[in-house]
C-alpha positions in Angstrom: 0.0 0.0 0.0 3.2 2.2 0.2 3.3 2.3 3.9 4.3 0.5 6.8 1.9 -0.2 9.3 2.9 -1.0 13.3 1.3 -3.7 13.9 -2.2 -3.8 14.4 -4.0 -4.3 18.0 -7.6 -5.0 18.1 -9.0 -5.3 21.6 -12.5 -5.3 23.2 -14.0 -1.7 24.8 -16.6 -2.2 27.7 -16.4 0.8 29.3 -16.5 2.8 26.3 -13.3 5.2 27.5 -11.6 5.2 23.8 -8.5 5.1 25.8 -4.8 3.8 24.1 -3.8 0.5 25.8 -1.7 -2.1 26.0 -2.7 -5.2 23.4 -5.1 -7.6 24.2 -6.7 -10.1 22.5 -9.4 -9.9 20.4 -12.7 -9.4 22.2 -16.0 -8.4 21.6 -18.2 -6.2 24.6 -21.0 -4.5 25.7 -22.2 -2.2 27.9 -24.7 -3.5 30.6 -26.4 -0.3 30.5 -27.4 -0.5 26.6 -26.5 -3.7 25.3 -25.0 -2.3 22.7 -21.7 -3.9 20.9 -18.5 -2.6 19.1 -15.3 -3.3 18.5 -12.0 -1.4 18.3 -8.7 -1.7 16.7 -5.4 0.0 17.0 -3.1 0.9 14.6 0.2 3.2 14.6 0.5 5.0 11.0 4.2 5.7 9.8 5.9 7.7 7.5 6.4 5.4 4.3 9.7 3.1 4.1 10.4 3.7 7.8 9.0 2.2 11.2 9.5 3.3 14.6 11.9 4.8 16.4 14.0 6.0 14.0 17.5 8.5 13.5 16.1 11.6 14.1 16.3 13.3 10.8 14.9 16.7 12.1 13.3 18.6 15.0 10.8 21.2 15.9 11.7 23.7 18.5 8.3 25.4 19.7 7.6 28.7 20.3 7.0 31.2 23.0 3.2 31.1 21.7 3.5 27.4 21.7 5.0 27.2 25.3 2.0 29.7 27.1 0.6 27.9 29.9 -3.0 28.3 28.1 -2.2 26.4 24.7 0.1 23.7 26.5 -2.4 22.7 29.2 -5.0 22.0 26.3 -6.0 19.9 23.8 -8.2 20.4 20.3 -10.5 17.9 19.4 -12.7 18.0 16.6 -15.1 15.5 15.5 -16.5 15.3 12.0 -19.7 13.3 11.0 -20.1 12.2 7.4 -23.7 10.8 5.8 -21.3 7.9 4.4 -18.4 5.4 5.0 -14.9 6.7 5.2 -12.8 3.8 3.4 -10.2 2.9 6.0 -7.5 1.6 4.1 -7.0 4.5 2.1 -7.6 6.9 5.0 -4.6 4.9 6.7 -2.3 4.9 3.1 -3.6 9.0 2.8 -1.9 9.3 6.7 1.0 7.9 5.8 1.3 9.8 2.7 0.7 13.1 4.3 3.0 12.8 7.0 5.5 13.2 4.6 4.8 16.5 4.6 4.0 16.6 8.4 6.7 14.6 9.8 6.5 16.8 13.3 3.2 15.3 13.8 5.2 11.6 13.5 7.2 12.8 15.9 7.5 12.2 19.7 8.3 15.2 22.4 12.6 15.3 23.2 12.4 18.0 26.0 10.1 20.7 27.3 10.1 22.9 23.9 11.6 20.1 21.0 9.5 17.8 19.2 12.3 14.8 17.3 11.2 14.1 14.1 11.9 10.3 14.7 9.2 8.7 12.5 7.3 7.1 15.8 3.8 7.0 14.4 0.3 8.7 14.5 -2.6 6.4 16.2 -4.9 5.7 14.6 -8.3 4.0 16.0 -11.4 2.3 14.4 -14.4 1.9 16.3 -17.4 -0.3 15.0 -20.5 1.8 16.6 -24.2 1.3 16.5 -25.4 4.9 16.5 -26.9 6.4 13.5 -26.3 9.9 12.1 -29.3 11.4 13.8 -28.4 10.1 17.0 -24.6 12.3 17.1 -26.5 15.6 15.0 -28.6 18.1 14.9 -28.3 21.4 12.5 -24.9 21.0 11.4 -23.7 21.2 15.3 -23.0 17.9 17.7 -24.7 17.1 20.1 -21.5 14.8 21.1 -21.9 12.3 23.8 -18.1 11.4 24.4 -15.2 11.3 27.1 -12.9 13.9 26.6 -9.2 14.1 27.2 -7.6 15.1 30.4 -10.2 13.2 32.4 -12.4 16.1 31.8 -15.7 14.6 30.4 -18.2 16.0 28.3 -21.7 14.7 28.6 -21.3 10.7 28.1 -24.2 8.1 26.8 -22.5 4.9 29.1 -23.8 2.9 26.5 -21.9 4.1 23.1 -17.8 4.2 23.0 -16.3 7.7 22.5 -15.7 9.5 19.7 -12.7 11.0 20.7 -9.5 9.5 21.9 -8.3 10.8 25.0 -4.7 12.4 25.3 -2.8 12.7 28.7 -0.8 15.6 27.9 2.4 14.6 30.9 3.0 11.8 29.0 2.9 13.6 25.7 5.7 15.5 26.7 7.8 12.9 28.5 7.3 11.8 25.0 5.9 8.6 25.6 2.9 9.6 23.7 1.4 10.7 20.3 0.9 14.9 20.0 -1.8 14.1 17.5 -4.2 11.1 16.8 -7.3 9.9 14.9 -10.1 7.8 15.3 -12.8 6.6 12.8 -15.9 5.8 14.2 -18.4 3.7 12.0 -22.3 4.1 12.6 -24.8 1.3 11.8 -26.2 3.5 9.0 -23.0 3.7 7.3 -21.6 6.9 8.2 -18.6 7.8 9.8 -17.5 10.1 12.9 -13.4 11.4 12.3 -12.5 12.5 15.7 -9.2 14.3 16.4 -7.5 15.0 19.0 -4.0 17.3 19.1 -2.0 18.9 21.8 -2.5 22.8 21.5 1.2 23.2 22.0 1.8 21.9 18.3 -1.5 23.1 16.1 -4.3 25.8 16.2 -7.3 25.6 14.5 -6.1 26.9 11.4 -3.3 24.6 11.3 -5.4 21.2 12.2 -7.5 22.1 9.3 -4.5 22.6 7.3 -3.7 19.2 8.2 -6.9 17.7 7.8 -7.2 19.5 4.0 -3.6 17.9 3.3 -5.1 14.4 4.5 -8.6 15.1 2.5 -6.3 15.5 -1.0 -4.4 12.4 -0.2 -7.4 10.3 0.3 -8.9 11.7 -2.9 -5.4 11.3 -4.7 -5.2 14.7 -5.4 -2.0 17.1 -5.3 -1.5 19.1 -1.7 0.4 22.4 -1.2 3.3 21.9 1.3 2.8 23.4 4.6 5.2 25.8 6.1 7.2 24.2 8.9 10.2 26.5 9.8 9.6 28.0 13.6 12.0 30.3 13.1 9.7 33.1 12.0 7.7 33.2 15.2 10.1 33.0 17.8 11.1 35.6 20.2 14.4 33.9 21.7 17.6 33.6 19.7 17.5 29.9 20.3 16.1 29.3 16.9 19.4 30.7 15.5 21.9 28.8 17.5 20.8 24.8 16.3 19.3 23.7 12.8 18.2 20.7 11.6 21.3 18.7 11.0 21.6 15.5 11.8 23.4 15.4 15.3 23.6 12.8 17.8 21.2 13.2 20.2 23.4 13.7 23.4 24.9 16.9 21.4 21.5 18.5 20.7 20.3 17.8 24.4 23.9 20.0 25.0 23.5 22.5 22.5 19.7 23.3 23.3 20.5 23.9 26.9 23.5 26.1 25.8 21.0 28.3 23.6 18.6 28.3 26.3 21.2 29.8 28.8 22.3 31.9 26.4 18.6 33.2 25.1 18.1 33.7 29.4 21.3 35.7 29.4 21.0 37.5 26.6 17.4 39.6 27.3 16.9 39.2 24.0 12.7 38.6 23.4 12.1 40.3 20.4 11.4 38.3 17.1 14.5 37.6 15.0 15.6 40.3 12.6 14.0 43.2 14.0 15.7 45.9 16.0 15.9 46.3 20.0 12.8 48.4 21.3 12.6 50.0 24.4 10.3 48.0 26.9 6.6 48.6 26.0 3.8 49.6 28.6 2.7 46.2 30.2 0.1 44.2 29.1 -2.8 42.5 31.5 -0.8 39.7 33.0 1.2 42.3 34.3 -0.7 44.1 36.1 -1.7 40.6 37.9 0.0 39.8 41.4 0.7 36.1 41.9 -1.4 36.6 45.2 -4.0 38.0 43.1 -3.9 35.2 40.9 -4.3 33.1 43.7 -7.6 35.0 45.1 -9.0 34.6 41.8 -8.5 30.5 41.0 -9.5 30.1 44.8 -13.0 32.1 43.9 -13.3 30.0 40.9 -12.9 26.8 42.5 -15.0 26.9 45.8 -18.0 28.3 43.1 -16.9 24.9 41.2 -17.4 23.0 44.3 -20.4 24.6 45.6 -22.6 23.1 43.5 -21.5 23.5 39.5 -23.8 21.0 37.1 -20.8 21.1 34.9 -21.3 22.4 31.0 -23.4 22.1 28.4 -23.5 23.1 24.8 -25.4 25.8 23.0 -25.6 26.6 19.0 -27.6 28.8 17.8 -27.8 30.2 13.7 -27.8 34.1 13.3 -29.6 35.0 10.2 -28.3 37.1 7.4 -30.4 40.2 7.8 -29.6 40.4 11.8 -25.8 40.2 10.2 -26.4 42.9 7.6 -28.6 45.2 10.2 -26.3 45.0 12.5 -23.8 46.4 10.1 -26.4 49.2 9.2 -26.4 50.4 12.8 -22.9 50.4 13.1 -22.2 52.9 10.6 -20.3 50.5 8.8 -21.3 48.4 6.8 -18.6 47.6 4.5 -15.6 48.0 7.4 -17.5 45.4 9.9 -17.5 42.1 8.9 -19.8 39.2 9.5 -17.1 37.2 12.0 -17.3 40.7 14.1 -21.3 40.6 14.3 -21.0 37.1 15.1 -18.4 37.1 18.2 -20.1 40.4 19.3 -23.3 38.3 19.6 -22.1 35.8 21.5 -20.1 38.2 23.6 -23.1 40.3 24.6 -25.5 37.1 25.0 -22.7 36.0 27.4 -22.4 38.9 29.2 -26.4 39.5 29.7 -26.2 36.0 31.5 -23.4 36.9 33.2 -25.2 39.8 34.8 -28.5 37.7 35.2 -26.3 35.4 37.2 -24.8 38.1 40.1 -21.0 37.1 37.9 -20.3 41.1 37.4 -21.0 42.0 40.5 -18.5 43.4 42.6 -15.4 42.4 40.1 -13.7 45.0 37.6 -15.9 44.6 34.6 -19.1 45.6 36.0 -19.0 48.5 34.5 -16.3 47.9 31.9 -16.8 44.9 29.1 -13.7 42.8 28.5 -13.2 40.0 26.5 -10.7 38.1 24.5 -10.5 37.4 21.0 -8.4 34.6 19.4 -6.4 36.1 16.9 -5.0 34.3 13.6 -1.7 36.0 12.8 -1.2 34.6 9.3 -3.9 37.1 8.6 -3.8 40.6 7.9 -0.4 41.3 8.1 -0.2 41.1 11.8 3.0 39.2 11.9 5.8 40.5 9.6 7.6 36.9 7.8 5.0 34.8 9.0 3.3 33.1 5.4 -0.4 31.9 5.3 0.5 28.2 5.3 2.7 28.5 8.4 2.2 25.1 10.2 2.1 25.6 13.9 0.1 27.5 16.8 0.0 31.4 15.6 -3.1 32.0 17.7 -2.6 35.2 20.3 -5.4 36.1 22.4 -6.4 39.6 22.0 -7.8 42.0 24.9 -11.1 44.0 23.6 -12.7 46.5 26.4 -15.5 48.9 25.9 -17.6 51.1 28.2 -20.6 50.0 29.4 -21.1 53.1 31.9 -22.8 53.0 35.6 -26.8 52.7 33.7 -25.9 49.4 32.5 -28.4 47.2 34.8 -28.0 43.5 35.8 -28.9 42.3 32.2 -25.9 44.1 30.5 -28.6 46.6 28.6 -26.1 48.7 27.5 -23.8 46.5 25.7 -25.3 46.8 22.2 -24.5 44.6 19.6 -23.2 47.4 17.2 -21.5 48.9 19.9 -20.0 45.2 20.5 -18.9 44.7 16.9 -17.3 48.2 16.3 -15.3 47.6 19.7 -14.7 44.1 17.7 -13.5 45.4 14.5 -11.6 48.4 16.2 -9.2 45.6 18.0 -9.1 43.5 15.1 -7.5 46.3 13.2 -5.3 47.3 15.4 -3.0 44.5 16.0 -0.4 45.1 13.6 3.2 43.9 13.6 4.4 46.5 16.3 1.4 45.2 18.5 2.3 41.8 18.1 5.8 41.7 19.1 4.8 43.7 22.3 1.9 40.6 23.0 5.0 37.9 22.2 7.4 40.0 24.1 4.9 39.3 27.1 4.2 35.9 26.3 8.0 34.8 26.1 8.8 37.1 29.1 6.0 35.2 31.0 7.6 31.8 29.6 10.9 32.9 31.4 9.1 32.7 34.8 9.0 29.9 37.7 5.7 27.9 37.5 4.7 30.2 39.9 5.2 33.4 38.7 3.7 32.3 35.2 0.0 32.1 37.3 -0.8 35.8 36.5 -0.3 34.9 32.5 -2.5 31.6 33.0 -5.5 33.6 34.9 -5.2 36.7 32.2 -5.8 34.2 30.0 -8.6 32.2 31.0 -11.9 33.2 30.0 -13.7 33.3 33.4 -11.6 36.7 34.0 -13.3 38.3 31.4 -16.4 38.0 30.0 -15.4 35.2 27.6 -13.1 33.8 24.8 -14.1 33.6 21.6 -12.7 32.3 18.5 -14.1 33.6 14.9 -11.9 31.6 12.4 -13.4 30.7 9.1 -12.5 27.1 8.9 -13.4 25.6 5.5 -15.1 22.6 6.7 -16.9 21.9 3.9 -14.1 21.1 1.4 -12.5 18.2 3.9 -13.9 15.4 1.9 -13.3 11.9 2.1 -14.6 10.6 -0.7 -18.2 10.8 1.6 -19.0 14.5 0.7 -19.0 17.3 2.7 -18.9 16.9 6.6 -23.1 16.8 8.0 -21.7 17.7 11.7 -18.9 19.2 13.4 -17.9 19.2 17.0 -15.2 22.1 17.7 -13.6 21.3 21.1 -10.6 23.0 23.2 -10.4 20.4 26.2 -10.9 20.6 29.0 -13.7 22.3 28.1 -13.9 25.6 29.6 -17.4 27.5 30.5 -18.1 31.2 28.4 -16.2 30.3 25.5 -17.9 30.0 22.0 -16.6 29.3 18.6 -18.0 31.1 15.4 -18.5 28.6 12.1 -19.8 29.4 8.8 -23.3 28.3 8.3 -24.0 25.2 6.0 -27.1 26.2 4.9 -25.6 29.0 3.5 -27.1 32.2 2.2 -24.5 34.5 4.4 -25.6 33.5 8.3 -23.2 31.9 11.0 -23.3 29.9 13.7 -22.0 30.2 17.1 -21.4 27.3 18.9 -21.1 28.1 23.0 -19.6 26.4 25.7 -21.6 27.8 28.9 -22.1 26.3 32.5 -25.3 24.3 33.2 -26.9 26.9 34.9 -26.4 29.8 32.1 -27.8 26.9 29.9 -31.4 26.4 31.9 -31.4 30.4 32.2 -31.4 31.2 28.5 -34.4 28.8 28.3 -36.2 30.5 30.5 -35.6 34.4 31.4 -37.4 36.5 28.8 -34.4 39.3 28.5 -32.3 36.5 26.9 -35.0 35.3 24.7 -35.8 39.3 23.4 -32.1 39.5 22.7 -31.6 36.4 20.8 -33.8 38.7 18.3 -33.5 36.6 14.5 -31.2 33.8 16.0 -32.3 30.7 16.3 -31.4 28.0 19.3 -30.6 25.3 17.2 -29.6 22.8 20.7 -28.8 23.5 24.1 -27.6 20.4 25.9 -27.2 21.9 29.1 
């Protein structure tokens, strides 16, 4: 097939955990709770010609971006459902084939911030299921019943194995396991579920999709642009320009990295390579965070965790084309704000109402002052000088946007308009240019630097529970990753462990110009938006398509 495969491990799953283990043999089970059967089998994917460890040919040294606590304590998994069968001998020949391109995602973890492009192998799992399409979607959206990684779960149906496969991210970079792995899922009507799962140290969205486009081509034997691999051009330490990609013996890159790592320590240099020395820029929010203060906050969060938190649920609804375009009217521009900033601003604002509903702004620093964060794509725009379109890699910086709300706003966050909300949207967007980004990446890589405790104030500053939420407006192209079973019916767009007042803004399949917004809220916000009429008035033209909370 032009590939070598690891051997293949087929075991039985009771307990429906989707988990990576040891071989066993071949079993069949069920669950008592559903009596429902399946089977699962293992396989490690290779690069072609080679298997296993291997001479490392290559390595990838991450980023500061990479190497922020938020990215490198989480995990992306995606899940994509398709009307028809996924063939998998070709899917596994396709994955062999594009990790020629992709050989970092072969890899294994060498250190903290090196990935050694030693050929180990992606995992690959296929799950024989007895759901049927209807039963994992519902308007384009999941309503996913699976164990997530990290032992965080999302809601689970005992009787049905999971879609994802879990990932223990300490033994990811010990390097004992996989960065990145797949799992085909096969329903009894003949449809698949791809599931994904990939550290966040190593991909973004953008760059997952990237992948998955690469893989898409392969399956369909079609010709795929190479991806951009190089690190170099988003650093911020001059490690990247002390070791290259040689082949070296690995006791003498273990010596030269921590050489270059003294040396980038030593040297204060934290700008990106090339560009001049700057003089030290006014601090960002981390900054103005005490560890202490950090401390006050995650203690806050916790006790309301323990006193009596449902957990999460999942909320999607559709905004129409005309609430897009009269949005922009009332904005005063109509050509200048785009349909990802009405989007975000509405889940932002929908967020916030609840928030307020809840007693959550009470007392705290954005009572009267919005604040949110926006994920940020920086092959886009121009924001990052030297950084192409098909970089490879995590180029995702969370951006701060504030507005006003004055003392009149009441509990409901009335306001926090929505064209108010987008123009604050656009106006951020705009303004991160080159010069803004190296002072965020200055930050980030100063904030790298730190002890594990002194990088707390960067982790809270980054969490969306200090501000009113995190939101990511990307424009995947779902709809062209085909595997020879047409466009994807369903997507599930995770960040794990799954983290209350976030959302994630998709194009909408039915087309005609609309979005979705897919929202990750706590139980409680979930019952509340079903039943207070100030949240049902503001939905306005949106439609609920599910709310699983």
């Amino acid at each position: 097939r032009g590939h070598n495969l690891a051997e293949a491990r087929s075991r039985g799953d009771g307990d429906g955990d989707g988990g990576i283990h040891p071989p066993q043999s071949i079993t069949m089970a069920s669950s008592s709770s559903a009596g429902k059967w399946w089977k699962v089998e293992e396989t490690l994917v290779h690069l072609p010609g080679l298997l296993g460890e291997h001479p490392a040919s290559g390595h990838t040294y991450l980023t500061p971006v990479d190497l922020h606590p938020l990215p490198r304590n989480a995990v992306i998994g995606w899940a994509l459902l398709y009307d028809e069968p996924v063939d998998e001998e070709n899917f596994k020949e396709a994955l062999s084939h594009t990790l020629v391109d992709y050989p970092v995602v072969a890899g294994r973890f060498a250190g903290p911030a090196v990935i050694r492009h030693n050929n180990a192998g992606v995992p690959l799992v296929i799950c024989k299921d007895t759901r049927r399409s209807a039963e994992v979607s519902n308007g384009g959206s999941f309503i996913l019943q699976v164990d997530a990684p990290s032992s965080f779960s999302l809601k689970k149906d005992s009787g049905f194995p999971s879609l994802l496969n879990p990932m223990r991210l300490r033994q990811v970079y010990r390097g004992r396991e996989a960065a990145v792995s797949f799992r085909l899922t096969r329903l009894a009507c003949g449809g698949t579920v791809l599931g994904v799962t990939a550290t966040h140290a190593l991909v973004d969205g953008s760059s997952l999709c990237r992948l998955l486009m690469s893989l898409s081509l392969a399956y369909r034997g079609l010709d795929r642009p190479a991806p951009y691999l190089d690190r170099r051009c988003l650093t911020c330490q001059p490690i990247a320009s002390l070791l290259t990609d040689g082949e070296r013996g690995a006791m003498a890159e273990e010596k030269m990295a921590t050489a270059a790592a003294v040396a980038a320590s030593l040297s204060g240099r934290v700008q990106p390579l090339g560009s001049e020395v700057e003089a030290p820029c006014r601090p960002l929010v981390q900054d103005s965070l005490s560890v202490w203060q950090s401390l006050k906050f995650l203690g806050r969060v916790a006790w309301g965790a323990l006193r009596g938190a449902r957990g999460v649920g999942e909320v999607v609804a559709r905004i129409s084309p005309r609430e897009i375009e009269a949005c922009k009217r009332a904005a005063g521009g109509a050509s200048r704000i785009s349909k990802n900033d009405v989007a975000a601003a509405f889940a932002w604002t929908l967020l916030r109402k609840m928030q307020g509903s809840m007693g959550l702004l009470r007392g705290t620093d954005r009572e009267q002052r919005a604040r949110m964060l926006l994920a940020a794509d920086l092959r886009r725009g121009g924001r990052c000088e030297g950084l192409p379109s098909e970089y490879f890699g995590n180029a995702a910086l969370a951006v701060e946007v504030e507005m006003e709300t004055g003392a009149a706003e009441d509990a409901a966050g009335a306001m926090m308009t929505l064209p108010l909300a987008a123009a604050a949207i656009r106006s951020a967007v705009s303004a991160l240019k080159p010069e803004m980004t190296k002072r965020i990446m200055r930050s980030v890589w100063t904030a790298c630097q730190a002890s594990a405790l002194g990088r707390l104030p960067a982790l809270v500053s980054s969490l969306p529970c200090y501000h009113d939420c995190l939101i990511t407006s990307w424009q995947f192209p779902l709809r062209e990753l085909d595997f020879g079973a047409g466009d994807p019916v369903g997507f599930f767009p995770g960040v794990l462990p799954r983290c209350p007042w976030t959302a994630v803004v998709l194009a909408d399949g039915a087309g005609g110009g609309g979005a979705l917004v897919h929202m990750t809220l706590p139980s409680e916000a979930c019952d509340l938006l079903r039943r207070d009429p100030r949240l049902t008035a503001h939905l306005g033209n949106a439609e609920i398509l599910q709310n699983t909370g």
